[in-house]
N, C-alpha and C positions, 0 to 999 in steps of 0.2 A: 591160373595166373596168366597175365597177359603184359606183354612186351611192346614198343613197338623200332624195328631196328631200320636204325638209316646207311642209305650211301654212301661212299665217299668215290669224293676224285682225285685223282695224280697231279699237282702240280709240277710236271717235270720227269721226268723218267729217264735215266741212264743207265742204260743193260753194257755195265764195264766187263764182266769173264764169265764163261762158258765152265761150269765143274764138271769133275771127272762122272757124276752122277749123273750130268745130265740136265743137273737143273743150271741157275741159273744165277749171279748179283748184280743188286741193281744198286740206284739210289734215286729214289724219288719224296717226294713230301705227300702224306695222307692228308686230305681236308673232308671234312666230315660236311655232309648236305643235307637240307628238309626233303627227302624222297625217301620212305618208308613203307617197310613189309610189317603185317602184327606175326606176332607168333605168339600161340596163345599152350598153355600146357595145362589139360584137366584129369581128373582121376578115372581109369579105366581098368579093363580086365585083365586087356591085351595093349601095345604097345605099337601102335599105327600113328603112320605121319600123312596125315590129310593138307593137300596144295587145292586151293583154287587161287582166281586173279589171274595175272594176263598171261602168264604160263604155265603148261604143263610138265611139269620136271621130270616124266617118266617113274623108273620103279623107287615106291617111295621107299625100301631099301637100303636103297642108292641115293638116299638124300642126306646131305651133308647134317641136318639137325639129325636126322636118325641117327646118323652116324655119334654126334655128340651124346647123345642117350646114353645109347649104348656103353661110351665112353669111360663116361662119368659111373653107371649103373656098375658096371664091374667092378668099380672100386668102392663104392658107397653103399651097393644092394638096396637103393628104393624100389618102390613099386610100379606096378606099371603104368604107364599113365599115356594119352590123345596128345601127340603134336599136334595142332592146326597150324597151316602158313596161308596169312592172306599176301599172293605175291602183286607188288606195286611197282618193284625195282627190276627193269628189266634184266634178262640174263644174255650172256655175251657181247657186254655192254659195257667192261672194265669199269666197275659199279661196286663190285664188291658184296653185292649183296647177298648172296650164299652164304660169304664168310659171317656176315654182320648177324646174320639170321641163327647162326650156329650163336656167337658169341652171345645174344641176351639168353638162348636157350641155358647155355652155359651156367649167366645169371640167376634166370628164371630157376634152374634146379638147387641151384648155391641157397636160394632166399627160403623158397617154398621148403626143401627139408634140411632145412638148418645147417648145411654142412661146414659152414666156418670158412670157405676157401678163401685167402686173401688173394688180393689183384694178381700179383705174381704167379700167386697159384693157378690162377685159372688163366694167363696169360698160357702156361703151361702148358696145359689142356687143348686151349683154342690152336697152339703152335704146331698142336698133331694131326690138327683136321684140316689147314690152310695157312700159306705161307704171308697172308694180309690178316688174317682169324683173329690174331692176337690184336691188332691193332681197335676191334669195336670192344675190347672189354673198357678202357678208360674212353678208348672214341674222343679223344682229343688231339690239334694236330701235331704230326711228327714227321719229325723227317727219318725215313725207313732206307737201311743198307743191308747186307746180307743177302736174303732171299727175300728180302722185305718183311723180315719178323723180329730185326734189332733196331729198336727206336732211341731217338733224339727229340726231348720234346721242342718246338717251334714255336715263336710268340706271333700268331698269324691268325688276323682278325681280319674274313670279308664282310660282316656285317654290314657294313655302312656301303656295301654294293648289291646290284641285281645280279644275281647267277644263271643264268637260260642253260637248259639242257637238251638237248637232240639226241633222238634217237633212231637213226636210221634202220628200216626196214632189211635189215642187214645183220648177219651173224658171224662174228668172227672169233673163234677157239683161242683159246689162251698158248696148245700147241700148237697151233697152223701157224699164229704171232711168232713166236719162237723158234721155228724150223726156218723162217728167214732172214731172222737177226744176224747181223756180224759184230758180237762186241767188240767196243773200242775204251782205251782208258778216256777220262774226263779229267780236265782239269779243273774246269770249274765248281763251286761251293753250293749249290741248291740254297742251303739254309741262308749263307750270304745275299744271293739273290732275290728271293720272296723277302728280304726284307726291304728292295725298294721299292719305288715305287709300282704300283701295278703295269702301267703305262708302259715301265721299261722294261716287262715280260716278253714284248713281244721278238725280240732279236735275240735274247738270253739263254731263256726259261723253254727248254726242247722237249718232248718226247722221242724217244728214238725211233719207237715202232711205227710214228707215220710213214714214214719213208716207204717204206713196204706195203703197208694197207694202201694207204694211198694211191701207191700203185697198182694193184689189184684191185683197191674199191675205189674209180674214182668218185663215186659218189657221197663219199665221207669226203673227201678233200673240199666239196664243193661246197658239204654244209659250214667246213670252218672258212672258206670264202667269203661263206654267205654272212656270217658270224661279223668276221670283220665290217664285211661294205656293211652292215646295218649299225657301226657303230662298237663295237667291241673292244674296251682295251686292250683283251689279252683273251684268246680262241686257241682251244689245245683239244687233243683226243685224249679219253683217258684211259689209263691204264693198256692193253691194249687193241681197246676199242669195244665195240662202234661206238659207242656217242663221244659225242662233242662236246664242250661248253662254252660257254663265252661269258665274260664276265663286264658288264654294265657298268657305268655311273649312274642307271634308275631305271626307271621302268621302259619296257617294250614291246613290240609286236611284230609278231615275223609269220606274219598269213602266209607269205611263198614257201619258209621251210614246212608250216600245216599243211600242206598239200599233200606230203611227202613222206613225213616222219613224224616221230609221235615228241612233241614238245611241253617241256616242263619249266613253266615260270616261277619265279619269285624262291631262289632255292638259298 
């Protein structure tokens, strides 16, 4: 059976406290993208997770759909069976795509042997492999609090715009992001916000983590410059980071960011 699982990006992100854990709450809004990994699951002897595509993710192991397998296997006992991941979505990219890649895996085992799991249940599941995980089982958008695994759903449609996405030659850890955060309370509403107009995202609607990458990459800073002077309503990093987006009122070209970075139209 075969999948195929998309990105999302962060409209907004605010990293309010620091847990005693370690980890981290935030509040940002999920939007789901056309940028898509396959992941395919067939019948085997032995139980391997095969990656090609623009990454190599190292030991496949250690790969977050193996991890799901596994997951699920312990509790259901099917058999073994061929992950394939064709990777599309770049990684360290606040993309998401790891998690999204587990969550149709999730599906894909739910359908293929019968297991009955409803949404909840398998939101369950996803919540143990990654703190966004949960978010690709319905993959519709929300506005995300907590560790970013307690949803609100959002009535937010960019259809009727062009989404450009950048992605700089650039990698940045989801720990490295985190080790120079300074939380701070927000007063402001995310969900309130995305629902006006686009246009008025721009002075609003923050990431927090730029601040810091930014500073350390200025060469992400420069892509959401570039964003802008080419016409962008509204130009943010997402999640945190490297790429970029910029969101359109129609189609575009930005040969100067090609140079540079690997760019994805019409999302």
């Amino acid at each position: 059976m075969l999948a195929f699982a998309n990105a999302k990006i962060n409209i907004g992100l605010n990293v309010t406290e620091k847990l005693p854990d370690g980890y981290h709450n935030i509040q940002t809004v999920f939007y789901p993208i056309e940028l898509h990994d396959v992941v395919e699951l067939t019948d085997a002897t032995t139980t391997t997770c095969v990656v090609s595509g623009i990454d190599n993710l190292g030991n496949p192991e250690e790969n977050i759909c193996y991890k799901a397998f596994r997951l699920l296997q312990r509790e259901y006992n099917f058999p073994e069976q061929q992950i394939t991941l064709l990777k599309q979505i770049p990684v360290g990219a606040g993309l998401g795509g790891g998690s999204s890649d587990a969550a149709q895996l999730i599906k894909i085992i739910n359908k293929k042997f019968n297991l009955g799991l409803t949404v909840p249940e398998m939101e369950q599941y996803a919540s143990a492999l990654g703190a966004d995980c949960a978010f690709f089982i319905e993959n519709k958008p929300v506005y995300a609090v907590g560790r970013g695994d307690q949803f609100q759903p959002v009535g937010l449609d960019l259809s009727a715009y062009n989404i450009v996405l950048v992605k700089p030659d650039i990698h940045v850890s989801t720990a490295e992001a985190y080790a120079g955060m300074q939380p701070l309370p927000h007063e402001e509403h995310l969900p309130a916000l995305v629902q006006q107009p686009v246009e008025t995202w721009k002075d609003q609607v923050k990431n927090d983590f730029e601040r810091m990458v930014f500073e350390k990459y200025p060469a992400i800073a420069d892509v959401k410059q570039k964003l802008y002077a080419a016409g962008a309503l509204y130009a943010a990093m997402s999640g945190s980071g490297s790429s970029v987006y910029g969101i359109f009122n129609g189609p575009v070209a930005l040969p100067e960011l090609e140079q540079h970075n690997k760019v994805y139209y019409n999302l």
